[in-house]
N, C-alpha and C positions, 0 to 999 in steps of 0.2 A: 504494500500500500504506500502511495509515494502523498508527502503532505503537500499540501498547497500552498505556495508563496505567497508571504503580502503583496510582493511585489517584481518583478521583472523586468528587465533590461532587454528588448526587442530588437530584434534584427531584422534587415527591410526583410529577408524571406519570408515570415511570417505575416508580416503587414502587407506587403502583397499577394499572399494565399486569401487574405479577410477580403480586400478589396477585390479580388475575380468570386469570391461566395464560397471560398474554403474552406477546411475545418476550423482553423484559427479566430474566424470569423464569428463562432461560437465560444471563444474563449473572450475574446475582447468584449462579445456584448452583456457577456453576461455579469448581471451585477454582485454575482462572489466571487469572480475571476480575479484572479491578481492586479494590481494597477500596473498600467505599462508605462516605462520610461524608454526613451530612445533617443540618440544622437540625433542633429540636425544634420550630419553627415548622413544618416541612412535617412532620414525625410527626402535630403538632393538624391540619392540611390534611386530612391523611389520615384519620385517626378522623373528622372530621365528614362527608367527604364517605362513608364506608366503608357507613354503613347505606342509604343512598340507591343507591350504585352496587350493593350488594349484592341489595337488590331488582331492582332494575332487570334484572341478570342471572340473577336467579334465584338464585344464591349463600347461603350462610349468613354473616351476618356476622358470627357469633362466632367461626366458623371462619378469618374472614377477619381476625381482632385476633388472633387465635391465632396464625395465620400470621407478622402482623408484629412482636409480641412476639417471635419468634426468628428473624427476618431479621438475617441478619448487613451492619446497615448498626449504624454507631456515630452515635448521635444528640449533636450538639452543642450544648450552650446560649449564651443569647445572649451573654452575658459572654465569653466565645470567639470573637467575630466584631463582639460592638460596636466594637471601637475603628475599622470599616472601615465602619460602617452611615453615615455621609455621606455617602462616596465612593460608596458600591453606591446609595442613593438618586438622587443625582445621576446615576447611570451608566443605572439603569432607568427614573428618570420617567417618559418620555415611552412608555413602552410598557404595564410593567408593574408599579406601584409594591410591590404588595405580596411581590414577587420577592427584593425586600434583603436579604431572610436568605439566599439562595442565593446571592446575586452578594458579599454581605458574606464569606463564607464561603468561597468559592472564591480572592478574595484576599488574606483572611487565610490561607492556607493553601497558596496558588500552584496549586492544582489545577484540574483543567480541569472543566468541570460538565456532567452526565450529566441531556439531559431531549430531551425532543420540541419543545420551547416556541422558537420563533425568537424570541422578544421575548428573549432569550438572548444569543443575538449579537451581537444589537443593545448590551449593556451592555457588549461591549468584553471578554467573557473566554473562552476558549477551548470549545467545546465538542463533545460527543461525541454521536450517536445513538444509537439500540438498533442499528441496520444498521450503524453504524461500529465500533463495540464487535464486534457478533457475526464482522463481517470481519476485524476485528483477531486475533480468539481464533484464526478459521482462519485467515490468514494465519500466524501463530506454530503451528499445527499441535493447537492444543488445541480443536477444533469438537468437540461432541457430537454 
């Protein structure tokens, strides 16, 4: 039985699974779900890949900025996680460099980070699935 986070540090994978109508989508709305924090580095992720994914599926993409304009995740800027951006470098090198702003962010803040991405764990910080998340909400008895 895995507990449920108060809280989570998001990675765009996840925030754009919510936005095409994913499983994560169920994690974020729901209101015993973890509160999501995430870089303003993976909000710019997002926007640029958003008109391309949005083709791709068929999708509107205005509708899909729309969308993440009031997703309740709190976007954090880097002045809030530089002083950890060494240590998150050095933790991700070897997999995923340009990941630092989430692995920066997760230990400025101690929270465990919310993505699909294994090059993740590889940096040494604790992390969550959509499927660990959504087990967690039902285990605590809060499943849609």
């Amino acid at each position: 039985m895995t507990s449920l986070p108060p809280a989570v540090v998001a990675d765009a994978n996840v925030v754009l699974s919510a936005l095409i109508g994913g499983r994560s989508r169920l994690v974020i709305a729901s209101q015993h779900g973890p509160r999501c924090v995430a870089t303003e580095a993976v909000a710019s992720e997002i926007t640029r890949h958003t008109p391309t994914l949005a083709a791709k599926r068929g999708l509107d993409s205005s509708l899909m900025f729309a969308a993440l304009a009031v997703m309740p995740v709190a976007w954090k800027p880097e002045s809030e996680y530089a002083p950890r951006r060494r240590e998150a470098e050095e933790r991700i090198a070897a997999r995923d460099p340009e990941d630092w702003p989430t692995v920066a962010l997760a230990l400025q803040l101690g929270l465990p980070v919310w993505s699909q991405d294994k090059d993740l764990t590889d940096a040494g910080v604790e992390v969550f699935t959509t499927g660990e998340l959504l087990d967690a909400l039902r285990d605590a008895g809060h499943e849609r």
